[in-house]
N, C-alpha and C positions, 0 to 999 in steps of 0.2 A: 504494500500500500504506500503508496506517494504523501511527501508530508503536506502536502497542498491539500488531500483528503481529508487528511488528520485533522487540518487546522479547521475546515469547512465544512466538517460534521460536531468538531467542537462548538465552533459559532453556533450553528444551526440548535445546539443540545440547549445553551446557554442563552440562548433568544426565547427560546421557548419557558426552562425554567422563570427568565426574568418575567415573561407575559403571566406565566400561572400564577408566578407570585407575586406581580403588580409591581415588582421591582423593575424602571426605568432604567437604572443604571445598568444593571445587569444584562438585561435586553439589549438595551445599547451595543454593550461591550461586545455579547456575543454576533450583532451584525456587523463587528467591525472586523470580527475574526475570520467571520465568512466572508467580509467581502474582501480580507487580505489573503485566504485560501484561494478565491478565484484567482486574483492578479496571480498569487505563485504558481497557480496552474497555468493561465497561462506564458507566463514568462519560461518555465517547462517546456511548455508545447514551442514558443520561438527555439527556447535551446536544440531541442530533438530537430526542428526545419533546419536549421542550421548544420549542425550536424552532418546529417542525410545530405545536406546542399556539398558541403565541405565531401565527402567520401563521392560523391560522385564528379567534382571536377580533377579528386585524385587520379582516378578512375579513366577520364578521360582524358590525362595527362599524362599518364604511365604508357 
């Protein structure tokens, strides 16, 4: 599991607890965790394009 999941199923746990328990803060927090689990996912997914980009002009440079 990718820590971008980790981080974006935390958010999501922690949004939820703050709504049950009327806690703002909480809630809060946890959509800021999900929504910094997205960005690392995607920032991941540029890594891997890149990547793939980079082995294929090896590829056709070799």
């Amino acid at each position: 599991m990718r820590k971008s999941d980790m981080q974006k199923g935390k958010g999501k746990i922690e949004e939820t607890v703050g709504k049950a328990t009327g806690d703002r803060r909480r809630e809060a927090k946890g959509k800021a965790d999900h929504a910094e689990g997205t960005a690392r996912e995607a920032a991941e997914n540029v890594q891997k394009v890149a990547e793939k980009a980079r082995e294929a002009m090896r590829r056709r440079t070799a």
